[in-house]
C-alpha positions as CSV (number, residue, x, y, z in Angstrom):
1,X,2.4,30.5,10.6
2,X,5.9,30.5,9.6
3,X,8.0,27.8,7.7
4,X,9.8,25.6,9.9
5,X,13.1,23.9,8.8
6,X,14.1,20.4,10.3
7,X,17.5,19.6,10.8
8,X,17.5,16.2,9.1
9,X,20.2,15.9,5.9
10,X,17.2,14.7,3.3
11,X,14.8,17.0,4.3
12,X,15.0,20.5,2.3
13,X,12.2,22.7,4.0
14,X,9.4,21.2,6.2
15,X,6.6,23.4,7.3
16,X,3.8,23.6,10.0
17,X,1.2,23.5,6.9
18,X,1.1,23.6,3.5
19,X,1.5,26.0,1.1
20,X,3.9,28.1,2.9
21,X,6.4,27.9,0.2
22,X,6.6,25.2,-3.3
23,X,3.8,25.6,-6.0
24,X,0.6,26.6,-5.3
25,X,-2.4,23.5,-4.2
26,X,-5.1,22.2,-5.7
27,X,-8.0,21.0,-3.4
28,X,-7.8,17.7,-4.1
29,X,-4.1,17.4,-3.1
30,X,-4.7,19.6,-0.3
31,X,-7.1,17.0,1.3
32,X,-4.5,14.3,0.8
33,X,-2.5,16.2,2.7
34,X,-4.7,17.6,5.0
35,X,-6.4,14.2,6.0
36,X,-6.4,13.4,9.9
37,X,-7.3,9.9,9.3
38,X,-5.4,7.0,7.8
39,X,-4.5,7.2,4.4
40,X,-4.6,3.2,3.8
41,X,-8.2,3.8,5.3
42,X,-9.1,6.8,2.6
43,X,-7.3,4.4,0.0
44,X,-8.9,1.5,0.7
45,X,-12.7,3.7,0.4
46,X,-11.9,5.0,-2.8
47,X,-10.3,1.9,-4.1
48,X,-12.1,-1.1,-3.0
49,X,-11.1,-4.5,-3.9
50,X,-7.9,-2.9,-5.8
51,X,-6.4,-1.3,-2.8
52,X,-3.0,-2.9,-2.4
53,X,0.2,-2.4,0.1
54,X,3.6,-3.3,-1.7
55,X,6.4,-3.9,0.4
56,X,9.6,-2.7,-1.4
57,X,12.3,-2.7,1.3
58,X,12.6,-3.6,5.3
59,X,16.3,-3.3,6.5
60,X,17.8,-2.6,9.7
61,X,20.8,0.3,9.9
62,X,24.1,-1.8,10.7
63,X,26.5,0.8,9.4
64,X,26.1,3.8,11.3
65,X,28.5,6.1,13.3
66,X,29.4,5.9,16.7
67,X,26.6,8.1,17.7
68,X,23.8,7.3,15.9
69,X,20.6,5.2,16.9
70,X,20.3,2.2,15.0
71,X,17.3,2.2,12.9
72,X,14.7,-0.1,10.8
73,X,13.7,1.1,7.8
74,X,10.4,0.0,6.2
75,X,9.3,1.1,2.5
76,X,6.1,0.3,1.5
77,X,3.8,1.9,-1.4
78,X,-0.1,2.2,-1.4
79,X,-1.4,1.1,-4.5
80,X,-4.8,1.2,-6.2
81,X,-4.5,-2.1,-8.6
82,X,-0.8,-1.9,-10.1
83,X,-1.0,2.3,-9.6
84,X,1.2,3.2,-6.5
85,X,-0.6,6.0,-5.0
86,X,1.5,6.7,-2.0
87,X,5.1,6.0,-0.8
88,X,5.2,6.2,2.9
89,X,9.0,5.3,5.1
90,X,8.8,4.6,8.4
91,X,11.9,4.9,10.7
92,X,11.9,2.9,13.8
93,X,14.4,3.3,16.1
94,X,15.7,-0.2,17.0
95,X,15.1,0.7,20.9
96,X,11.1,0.9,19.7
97,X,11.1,-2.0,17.8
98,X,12.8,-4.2,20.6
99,X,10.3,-2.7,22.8
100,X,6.9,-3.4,20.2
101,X,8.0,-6.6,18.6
102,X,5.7,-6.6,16.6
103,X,6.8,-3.8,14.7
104,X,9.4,-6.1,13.0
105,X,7.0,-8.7,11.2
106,X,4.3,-6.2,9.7
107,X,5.3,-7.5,5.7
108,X,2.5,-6.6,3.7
109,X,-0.1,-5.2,6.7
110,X,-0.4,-1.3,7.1
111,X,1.5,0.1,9.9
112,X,-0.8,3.3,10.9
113,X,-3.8,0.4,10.9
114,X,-1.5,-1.9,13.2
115,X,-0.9,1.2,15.5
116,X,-4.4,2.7,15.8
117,X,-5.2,-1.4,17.5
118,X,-2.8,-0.3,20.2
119,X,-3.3,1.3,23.5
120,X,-1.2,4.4,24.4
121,X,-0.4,6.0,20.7
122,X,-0.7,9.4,19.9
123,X,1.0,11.0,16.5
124,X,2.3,14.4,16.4
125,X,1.4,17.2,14.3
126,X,2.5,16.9,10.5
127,X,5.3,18.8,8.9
128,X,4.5,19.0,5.0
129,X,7.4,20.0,2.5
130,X,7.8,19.9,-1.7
131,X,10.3,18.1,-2.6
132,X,12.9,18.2,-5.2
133,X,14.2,15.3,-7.2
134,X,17.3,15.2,-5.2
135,X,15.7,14.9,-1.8
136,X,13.0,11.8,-3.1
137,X,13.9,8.7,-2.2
138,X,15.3,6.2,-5.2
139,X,12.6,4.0,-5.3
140,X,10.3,7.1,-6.2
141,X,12.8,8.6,-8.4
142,X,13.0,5.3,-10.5
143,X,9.4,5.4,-10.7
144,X,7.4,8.3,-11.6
145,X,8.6,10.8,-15.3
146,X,11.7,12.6,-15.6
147,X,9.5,15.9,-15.4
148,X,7.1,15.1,-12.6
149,X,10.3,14.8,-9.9
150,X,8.5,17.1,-7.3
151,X,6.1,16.0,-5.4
152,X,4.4,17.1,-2.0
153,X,5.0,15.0,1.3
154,X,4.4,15.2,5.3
155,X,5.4,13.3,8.1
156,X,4.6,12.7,11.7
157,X,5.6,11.0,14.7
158,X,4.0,8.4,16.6
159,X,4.7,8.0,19.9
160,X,3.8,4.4,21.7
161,X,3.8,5.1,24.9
162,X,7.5,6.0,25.6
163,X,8.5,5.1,22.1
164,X,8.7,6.5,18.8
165,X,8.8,6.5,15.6
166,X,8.6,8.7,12.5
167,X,6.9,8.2,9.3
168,X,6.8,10.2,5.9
169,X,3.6,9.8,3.2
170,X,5.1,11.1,0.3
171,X,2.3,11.8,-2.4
172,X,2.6,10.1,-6.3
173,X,0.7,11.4,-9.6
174,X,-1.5,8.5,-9.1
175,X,-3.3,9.7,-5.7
176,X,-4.9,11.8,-7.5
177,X,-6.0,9.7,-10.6
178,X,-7.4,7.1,-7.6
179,X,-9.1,10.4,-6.6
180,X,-11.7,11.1,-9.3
């Protein structure tokens, strides 16, 4: 398969798997990014009683040009006790949201968990990319060591019906600590 670049200002090169280009992957982070299911479902497995979902930002987009969709933006991180483990955004076109209500008051419940209770969602195919400290979001670039910047991601898009709405996993040091 051959990379596949996305035209989206933050996203440096996404691909149809991973691998295809960035360092190369150990198994364990390669079944993090491989897994079909839920990752709050995997998390909540391997962490138990410490599995935790901190939301750190919810905003709508009020300042956009002319021609862009209006967006909200949810931030959340996947935590095992006080280690987050996963930063996932999801962008929700405000057409989607008005549509699913619901969507709007999640706070602190998982989003991919809400979604798989619905009728008529399916989720695309994932794009994976490595990504350099200037493409991760701020919250992750405030967290995690100077020297550990890069970090491997994917996204998809769910689709509710005629609706959508696109999320990105990206994939801390401590997913892997959870991991053993």
């Amino acid at each position: 398969m051959t990379a596949q670049k996305q035209n989206r200002s933050d996203a440096g090169i996404w691909q149809t798997e991973p691998g295809l280009s960035g360092p190369p992957i150990d198994d364990l982070m390669c079944g993090w990014l491989l897994e079909p299911g839920l990752l709050t479902a995997r998390l909540r497995t391997q962490c138990g009683e410490k599995f935790r979902l901190q939301l750190v930002n919810e905003n709508h987009s009020d300042d956009l040009a002319n021609n862009e969709e209006k967006m909200l933006y949810r931030q959340v991180a996947l935590c095992c006790g006080n280690e987050p483990c996963i930063y996932a955004e999801s962008r929700i076109p405000l057409t989607t949201a008005n549509a699913h209500f619901w969507l709007r008051d999640l706070g602190n419940e998982p989003l991919g968990e809400r979604l798989q209770e619905k009728e008529n969602v399916s989720r695309s195919a994932f794009a994976y990319a490595y990504l350099l400290p200037d493409i991760l979001p701020e919250w992750i670039r405030n967290y995690i060591d100077e020297d550990k910047h890069e970090l491997w991601a994917r996204r998809s898009e769910y689709f509710i019906g005629e609706h959508s709405l696109e999320v990105t996993e990206y994939f801390l040091p401590g997913v892997l600590a959870c991991s053993t």
